[in-house]
C-alpha positions in Angstrom: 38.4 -35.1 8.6 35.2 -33.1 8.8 33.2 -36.8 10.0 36.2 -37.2 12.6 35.6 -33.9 14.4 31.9 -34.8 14.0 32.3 -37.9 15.8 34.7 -36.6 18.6 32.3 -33.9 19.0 29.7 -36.4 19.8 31.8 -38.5 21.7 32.8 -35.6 24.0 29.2 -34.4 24.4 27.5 -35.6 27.6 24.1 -37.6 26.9 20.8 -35.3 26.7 19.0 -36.2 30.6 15.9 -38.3 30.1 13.7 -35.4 30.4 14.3 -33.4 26.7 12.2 -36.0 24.9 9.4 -35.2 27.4 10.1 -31.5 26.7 10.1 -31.5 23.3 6.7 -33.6 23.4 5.7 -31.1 26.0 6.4 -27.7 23.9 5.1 -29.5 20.7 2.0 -30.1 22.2 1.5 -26.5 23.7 2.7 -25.2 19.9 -0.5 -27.0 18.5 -2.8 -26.3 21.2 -1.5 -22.1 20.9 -1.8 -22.8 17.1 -5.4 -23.9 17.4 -6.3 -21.1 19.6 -4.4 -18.0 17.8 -6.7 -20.2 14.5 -9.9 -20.3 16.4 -9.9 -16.1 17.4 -9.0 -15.2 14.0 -11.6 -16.5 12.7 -14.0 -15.7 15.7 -13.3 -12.2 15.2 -12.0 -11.7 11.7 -11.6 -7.7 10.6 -13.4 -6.4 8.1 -11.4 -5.3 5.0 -13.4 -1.5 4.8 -13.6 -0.8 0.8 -10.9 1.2 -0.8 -13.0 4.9 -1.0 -12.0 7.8 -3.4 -9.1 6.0 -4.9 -9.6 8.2 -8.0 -9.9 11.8 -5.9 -6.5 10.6 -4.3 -4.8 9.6 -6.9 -5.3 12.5 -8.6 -4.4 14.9 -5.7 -1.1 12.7 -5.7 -0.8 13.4 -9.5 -1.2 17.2 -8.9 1.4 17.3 -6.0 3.7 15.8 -8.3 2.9 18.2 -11.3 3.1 20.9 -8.8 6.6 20.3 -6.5 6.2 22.8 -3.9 3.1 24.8 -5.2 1.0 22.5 -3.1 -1.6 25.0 -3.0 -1.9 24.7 -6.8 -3.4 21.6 -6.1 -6.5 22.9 -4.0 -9.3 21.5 -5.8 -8.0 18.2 -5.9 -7.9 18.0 -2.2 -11.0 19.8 -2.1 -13.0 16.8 -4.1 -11.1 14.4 -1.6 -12.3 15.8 1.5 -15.7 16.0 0.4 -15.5 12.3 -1.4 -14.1 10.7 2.2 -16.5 13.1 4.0 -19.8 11.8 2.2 -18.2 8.1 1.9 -18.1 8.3 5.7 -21.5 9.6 6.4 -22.8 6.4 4.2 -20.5 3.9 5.7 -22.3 5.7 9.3 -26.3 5.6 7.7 -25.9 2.4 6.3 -23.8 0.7 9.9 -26.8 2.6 12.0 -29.8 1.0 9.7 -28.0 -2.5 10.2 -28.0 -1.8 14.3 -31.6 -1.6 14.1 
């Protein structure tokens, strides 16, 4: 039953115009040529993945915060050592990008 609605589907169904082959070769071949490009830029201009910094500092902030569920300020030497451990991981990242510029 299912191949005989199929088939009367079909037969009902007006004949594709001549031009959807020349479409489809027409799209595929802008898909590959968009596919080579969006390829080629990546890697033209890849990002840098920046290190992961102070991943200890943080996590332990985040450990205090959760010890200490609203008493944030309980946890003000944590946040203390991460400011200054992003601070002075900044000012590096800044010498050493300045002595590469050189």
């Amino acid at each position: 039953m299912v191949s005989f609605i199929r088939w009367l589907v079909a037969a009902q169904s007006p004949p594709p115009p001549p031009y959807t082959h020349a479409c489809a070769r027409l799209q595929e071949s802008y898909s590959q040529e968009f596919n080579a490009k969006v390829q080629e830029l990546s890697t033209r201009f890849r990002l840098k993945q920046n290190p992961v910094v102070c991943q200890d500092v943080q996590n332990s902030v985040l450990q205090c915060y959760q010890n200490n569920p609203g008493r944030s300020l309980n946890c003000n030497e944590q946040v203390r050592a991460f400011v200054q451990c992003v601070e002075t991981s900044r000012l590096n990242y800044l010498a050493s990008s300045a002595k590469r510029n050189q």
